[in-house]
PAKEVEX-333526 format. One record per residue (C-alpha): residue number from 1; residue in one letter; x, y, z. Coordinates in steps of 0.25 Angstrom, whole numbers, always signed. Last residue first. Layout:
// PAKEVEX-333526
num,residu,xx,yy,zz
NUM,A,X,Y,Z
...
***
This chain:
// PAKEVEX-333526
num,residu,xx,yy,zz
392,X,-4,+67,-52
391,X,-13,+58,-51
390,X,-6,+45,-51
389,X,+4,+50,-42
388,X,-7,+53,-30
387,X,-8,+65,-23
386,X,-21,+63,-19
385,X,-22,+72,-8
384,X,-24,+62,+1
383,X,-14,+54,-3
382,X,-4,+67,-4
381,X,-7,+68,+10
380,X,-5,+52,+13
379,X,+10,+53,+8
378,X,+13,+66,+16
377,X,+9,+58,+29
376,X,+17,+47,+27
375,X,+28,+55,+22
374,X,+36,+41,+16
373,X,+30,+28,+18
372,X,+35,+15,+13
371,X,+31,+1,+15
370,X,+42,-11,+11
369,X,+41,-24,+4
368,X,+55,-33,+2
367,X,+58,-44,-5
366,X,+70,-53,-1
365,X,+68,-65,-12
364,X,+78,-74,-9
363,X,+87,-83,-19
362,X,+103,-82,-14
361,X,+114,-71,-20
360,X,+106,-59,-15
359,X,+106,-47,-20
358,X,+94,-53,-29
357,X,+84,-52,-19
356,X,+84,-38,-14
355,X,+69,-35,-17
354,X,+58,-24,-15
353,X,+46,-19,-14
352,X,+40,-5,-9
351,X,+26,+0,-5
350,X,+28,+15,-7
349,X,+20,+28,+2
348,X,+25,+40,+0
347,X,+37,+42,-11
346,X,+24,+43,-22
345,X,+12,+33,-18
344,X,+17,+18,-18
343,X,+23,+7,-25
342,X,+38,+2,-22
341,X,+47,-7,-33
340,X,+58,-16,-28
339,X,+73,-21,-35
338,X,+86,-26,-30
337,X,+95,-30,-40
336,X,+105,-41,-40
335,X,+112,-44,-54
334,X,+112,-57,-61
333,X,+120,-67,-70
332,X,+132,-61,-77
331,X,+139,-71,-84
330,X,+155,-71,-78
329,X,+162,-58,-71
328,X,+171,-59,-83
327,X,+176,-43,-82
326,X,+178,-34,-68
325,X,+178,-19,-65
324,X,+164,-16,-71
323,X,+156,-29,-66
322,X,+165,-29,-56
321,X,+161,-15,-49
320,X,+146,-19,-51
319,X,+147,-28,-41
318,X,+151,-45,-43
317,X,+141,-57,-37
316,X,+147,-71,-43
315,X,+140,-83,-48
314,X,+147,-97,-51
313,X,+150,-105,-62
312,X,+162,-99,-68
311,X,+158,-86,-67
310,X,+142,-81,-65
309,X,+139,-65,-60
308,X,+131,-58,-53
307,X,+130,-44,-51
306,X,+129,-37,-37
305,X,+119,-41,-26
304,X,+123,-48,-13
303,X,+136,-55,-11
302,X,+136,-49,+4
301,X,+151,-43,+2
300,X,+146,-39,-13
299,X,+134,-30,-10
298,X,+130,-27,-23
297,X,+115,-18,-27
296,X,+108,-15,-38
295,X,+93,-10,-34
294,X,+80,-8,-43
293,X,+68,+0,-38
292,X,+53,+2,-44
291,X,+43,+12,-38
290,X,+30,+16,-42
289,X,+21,+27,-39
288,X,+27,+38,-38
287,X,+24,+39,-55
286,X,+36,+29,-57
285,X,+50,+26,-46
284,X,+60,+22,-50
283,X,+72,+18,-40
282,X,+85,+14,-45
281,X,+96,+8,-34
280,X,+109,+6,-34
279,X,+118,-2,-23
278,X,+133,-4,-20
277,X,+136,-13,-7
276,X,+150,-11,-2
275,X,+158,-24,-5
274,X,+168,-19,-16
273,X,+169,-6,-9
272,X,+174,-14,+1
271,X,+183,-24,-6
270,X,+189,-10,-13
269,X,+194,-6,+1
268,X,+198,-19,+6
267,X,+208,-19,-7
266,X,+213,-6,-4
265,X,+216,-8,+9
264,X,+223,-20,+5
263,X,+216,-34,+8
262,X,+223,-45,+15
261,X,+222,-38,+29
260,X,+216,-53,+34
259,X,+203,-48,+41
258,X,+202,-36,+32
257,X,+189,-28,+37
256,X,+189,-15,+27
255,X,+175,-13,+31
254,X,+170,-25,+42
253,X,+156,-16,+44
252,X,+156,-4,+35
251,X,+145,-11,+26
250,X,+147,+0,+13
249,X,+135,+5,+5
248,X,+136,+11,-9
247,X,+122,+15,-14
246,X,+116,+21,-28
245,X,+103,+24,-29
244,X,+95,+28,-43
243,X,+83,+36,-44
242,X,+70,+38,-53
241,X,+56,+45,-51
240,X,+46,+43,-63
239,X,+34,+49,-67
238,X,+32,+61,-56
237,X,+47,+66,-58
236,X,+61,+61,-53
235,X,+71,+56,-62
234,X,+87,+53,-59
233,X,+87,+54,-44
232,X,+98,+50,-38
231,X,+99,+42,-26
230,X,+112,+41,-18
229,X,+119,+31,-9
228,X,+130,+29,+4
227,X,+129,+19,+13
226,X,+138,+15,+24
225,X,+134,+3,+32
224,X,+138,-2,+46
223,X,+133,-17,+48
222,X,+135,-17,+63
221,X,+145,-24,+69
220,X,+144,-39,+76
219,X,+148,-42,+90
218,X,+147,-56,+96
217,X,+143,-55,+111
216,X,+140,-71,+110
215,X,+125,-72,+114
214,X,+122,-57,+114
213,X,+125,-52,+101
212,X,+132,-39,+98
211,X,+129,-30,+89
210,X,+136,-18,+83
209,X,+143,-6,+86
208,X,+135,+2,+78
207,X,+133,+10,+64
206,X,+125,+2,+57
205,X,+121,+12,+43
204,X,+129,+24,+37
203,X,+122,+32,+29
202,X,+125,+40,+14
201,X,+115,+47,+4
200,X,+115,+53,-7
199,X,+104,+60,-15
198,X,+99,+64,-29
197,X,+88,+71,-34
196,X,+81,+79,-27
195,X,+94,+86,-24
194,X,+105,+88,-14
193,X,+99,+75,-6
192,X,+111,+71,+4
191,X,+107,+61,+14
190,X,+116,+56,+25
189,X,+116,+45,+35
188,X,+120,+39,+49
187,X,+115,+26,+55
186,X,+117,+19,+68
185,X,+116,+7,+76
184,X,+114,+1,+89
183,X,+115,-16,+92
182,X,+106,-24,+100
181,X,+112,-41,+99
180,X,+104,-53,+102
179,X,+109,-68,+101
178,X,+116,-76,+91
177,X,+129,-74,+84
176,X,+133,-74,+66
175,X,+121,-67,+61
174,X,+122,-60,+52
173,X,+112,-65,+40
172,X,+124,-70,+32
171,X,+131,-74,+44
170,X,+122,-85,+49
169,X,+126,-92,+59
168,X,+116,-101,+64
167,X,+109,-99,+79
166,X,+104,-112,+87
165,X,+106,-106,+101
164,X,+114,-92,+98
163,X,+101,-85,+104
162,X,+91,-78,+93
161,X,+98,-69,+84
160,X,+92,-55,+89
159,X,+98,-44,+83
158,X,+91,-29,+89
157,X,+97,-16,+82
156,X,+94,-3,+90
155,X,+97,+9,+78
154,X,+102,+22,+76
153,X,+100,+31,+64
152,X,+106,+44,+58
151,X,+102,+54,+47
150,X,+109,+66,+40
149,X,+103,+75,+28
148,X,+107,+84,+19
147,X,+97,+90,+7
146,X,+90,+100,+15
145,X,+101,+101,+27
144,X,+105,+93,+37
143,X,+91,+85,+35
142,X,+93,+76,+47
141,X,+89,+61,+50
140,X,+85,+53,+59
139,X,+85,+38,+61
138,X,+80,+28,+72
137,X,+82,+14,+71
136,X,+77,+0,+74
135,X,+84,-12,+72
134,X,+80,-28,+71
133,X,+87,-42,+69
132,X,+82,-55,+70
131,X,+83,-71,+76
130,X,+75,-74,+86
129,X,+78,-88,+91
128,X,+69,-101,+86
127,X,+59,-106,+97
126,X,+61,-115,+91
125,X,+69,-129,+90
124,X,+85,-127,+84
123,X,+88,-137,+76
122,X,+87,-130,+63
121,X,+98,-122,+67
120,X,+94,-107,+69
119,X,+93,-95,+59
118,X,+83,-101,+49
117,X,+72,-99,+61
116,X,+76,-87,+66
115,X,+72,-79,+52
114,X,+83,-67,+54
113,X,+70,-57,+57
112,X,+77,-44,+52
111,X,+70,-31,+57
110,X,+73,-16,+55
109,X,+68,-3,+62
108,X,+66,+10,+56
107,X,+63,+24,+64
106,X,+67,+39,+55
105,X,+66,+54,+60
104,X,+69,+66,+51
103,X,+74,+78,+53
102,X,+74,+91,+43
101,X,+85,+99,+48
100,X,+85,+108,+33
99,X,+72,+103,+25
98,X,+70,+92,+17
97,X,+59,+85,+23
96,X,+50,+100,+22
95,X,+37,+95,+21
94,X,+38,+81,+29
93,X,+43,+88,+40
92,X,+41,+76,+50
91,X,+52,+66,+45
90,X,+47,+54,+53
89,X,+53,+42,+47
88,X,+50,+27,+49
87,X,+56,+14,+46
86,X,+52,-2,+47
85,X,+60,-13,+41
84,X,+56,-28,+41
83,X,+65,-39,+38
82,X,+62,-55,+38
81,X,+69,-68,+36
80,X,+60,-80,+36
79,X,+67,-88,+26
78,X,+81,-87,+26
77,X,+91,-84,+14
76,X,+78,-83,+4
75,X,+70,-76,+12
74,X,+80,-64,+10
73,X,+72,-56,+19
72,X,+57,-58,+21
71,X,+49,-43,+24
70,X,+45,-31,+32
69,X,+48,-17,+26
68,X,+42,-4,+31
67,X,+45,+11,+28
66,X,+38,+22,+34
65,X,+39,+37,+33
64,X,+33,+51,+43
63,X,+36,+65,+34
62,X,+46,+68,+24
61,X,+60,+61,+21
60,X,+71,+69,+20
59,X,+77,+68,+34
58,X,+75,+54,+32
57,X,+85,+52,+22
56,X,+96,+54,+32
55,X,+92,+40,+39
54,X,+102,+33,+27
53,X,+96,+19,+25
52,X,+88,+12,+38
51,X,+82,+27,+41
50,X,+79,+28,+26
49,X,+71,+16,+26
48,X,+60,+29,+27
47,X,+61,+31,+13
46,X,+70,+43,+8
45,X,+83,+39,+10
44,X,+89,+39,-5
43,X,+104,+39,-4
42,X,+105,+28,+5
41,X,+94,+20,-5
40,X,+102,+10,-10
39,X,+98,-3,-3
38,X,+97,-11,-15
37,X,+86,+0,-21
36,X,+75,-11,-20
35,X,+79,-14,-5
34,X,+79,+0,-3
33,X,+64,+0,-9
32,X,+60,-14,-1
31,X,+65,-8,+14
30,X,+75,-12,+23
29,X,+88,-15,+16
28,X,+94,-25,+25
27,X,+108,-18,+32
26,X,+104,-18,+45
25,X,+101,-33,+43
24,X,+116,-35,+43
23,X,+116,-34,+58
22,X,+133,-40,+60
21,X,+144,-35,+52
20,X,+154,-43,+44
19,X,+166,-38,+42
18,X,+170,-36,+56
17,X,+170,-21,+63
16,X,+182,-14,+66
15,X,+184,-4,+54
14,X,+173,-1,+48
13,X,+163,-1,+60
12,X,+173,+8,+67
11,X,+174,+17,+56
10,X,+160,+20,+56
9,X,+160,+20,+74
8,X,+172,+31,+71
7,X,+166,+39,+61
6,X,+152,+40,+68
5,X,+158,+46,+80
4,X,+166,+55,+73
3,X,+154,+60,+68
2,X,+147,+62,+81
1,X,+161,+70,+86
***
């Protein structure tokens, strides 16, 4: 019955909902390594920003973590613009974290300031109106065997876009009405781990009905997203650690959404997987000490990331699939990377940076500075015994 559940409030959101959904800031990546990574890390899971990605990883993570971004946001779209992101995990049996019914508890909360004083008209004296956007969750996650786990979230989302007095449209940034809106959500995810070596992984994010604001009862859905991603392992000792991460991720929200009925079903099809956002990511990581990162990604409905190209006088974004299905894309002129390094003592403690700024097709710079902990306690015991990299 549960799943039956979950099925129909899915195909719901597929089916019913516009195409453009309302609280994009649920999808923001939210630290600087997943950031770095282009957001391909569903098959991963082993920081505590698990709980905003695929909540089953917690269930194989060990001991008390911590993850904690705060920063600008594409300062170069609107000045003033900040995200923070919190997360917290309590897996108590940090000895034994892959063991059969191992659970695993997980608490993160989001925040979007939306810069209030470059959303109103210029007109308009202070006091200025709040304009943000905010969500708290609580994840667990459950070990179903040694190498399966399941995890699931639900979250309280706050969006406060000040009173409709002197509030702009600005679609790019979601908000098209004014007022205050509370809305629910959920996650569901999975982790499959069958070696040491390789792992996939697969959540869905946003399920809900939505938000409604308060000054005009306009309804916007929730951004529901499917992920699905993997991380391999190619090289693993105590010189030099490397994985690659691939990711396909698909916004459900307006999916197969054909205003005019002008598209086959076939046509819509390959229009969405066209549009889903593809991502790899390649980690290295040298003496457990230092960590560099590199990310392609291509969001081609957003017209972020991808290849570029110049024609006849003007630059054009194309995927990967072009550059191998289609010829004379014009004089190939750049390709968006995200990119980060981290520092810190083994998989314990990492100071991480990171940056998403050439997705975008406008100057901004977007960096990102996150603090990680992961087995709090575990981390400090090897400290004190000096168990250190360097000397050993």
């Amino acid at each position: 019955m549960k799943m039956t559940i979950l099925f129909v409030v899915l195909f719901a959101s597929v089916a019913f909902s516009t195409p453009q959904p309302g609280l994009p800031f649920l999808l923001i990546w939210p630290t600087a390594r997943s950031t770095a990574l282009a957001g391909a890390v569903i098959g991963l899971a082993d920081n505590p920003d698990a709980a905003f990605f695929n909540p089953a990883g917690l269930a194989f993570q060990s001991g008390i973590g911590a993850a904690a971004n705060y920063g600008d946001w594409l300062p170069g779209f609107y000045p003033d613009m900040h995200f923070g992101y919190l997360s917290l995990v309590f897996s108590p049996k940090a000895e034994n974290a892959r063991a059969h019914h191992h659970l695993a508890i997980g608490l993160d909360a989001s925040y979007l300031n939306l810069s209030n004083r470059y959303c109103i008209i210029p007109e308009l004296p202070p006091p200025y109106p709040d304009v943000w956007r905010g969500a708290v969750g609580v994840a667990a996650s459950f070990a179903v065997t040694g190498q399966f786990s399941v995890g699931a979230k639900a979250k309280l989302i706050q969006s406060e876009l000040g009173t409709d007095l002197g509030m702009e449209v600005l679609p790019e940034l979601g908000i098209d009405d004014a007022g205050t809106g509370t809305a629910w959500a959920g996650d569901v995810g999975a982790l499959w781990r069958p070696s040491s070596r390789f792992s996939l992984g697969a959540s869905v994010a946003n399920l809900g009905p939505g938000i409604t604001y308060s000054s005009t009862r306009q309804h916007d859905p929730s951004p529901t997203i499917l992920r699905i991603g993997a991380c391999w392992t190619l090289m693993d000792n105590r010189y030099v650690r490397l994985s690659i991460m691939p990711e396909w991720d698909k916004l459900l929200v307006g999916m197969l959404y054909d205003s005019a009925n002008a598209k086959s079903f076939g046509r819509e099809m390959q229009t969405e997987l066209r549009d889903a956002w593809k991502a790899l990511g390649i980690e290295v990581t040298g003496l457990e000490l230092v960590t560099v990162r590199l990310g392609y990604f291509e969001d081609m409905y957003w017209n972020r990331g991808g290849i570029v190209f110049e024609r006849d006088g003007g630059e054009y974004r194309h995927n990967l699939y072009d550059l191998l299905t289609r010829r004379a894309l014009g004089e190939f002129r750049s390709i968006s990377l995200c990119w980060g390094f981290g520092i810190g003592h083994k998989d314990y403690f990492r100071f991480d940076v990171s940056s998403d700024a050439a997705i975008y097709d406008f100057p901004t710079s977007n960096w990102k500075f996150s603090l990680v902990a992961n087995d709090i306690a575990g981390g400090i015991r090897e400290l004190k015994q000096g168990h250190v990299p360097w000397k050993e």
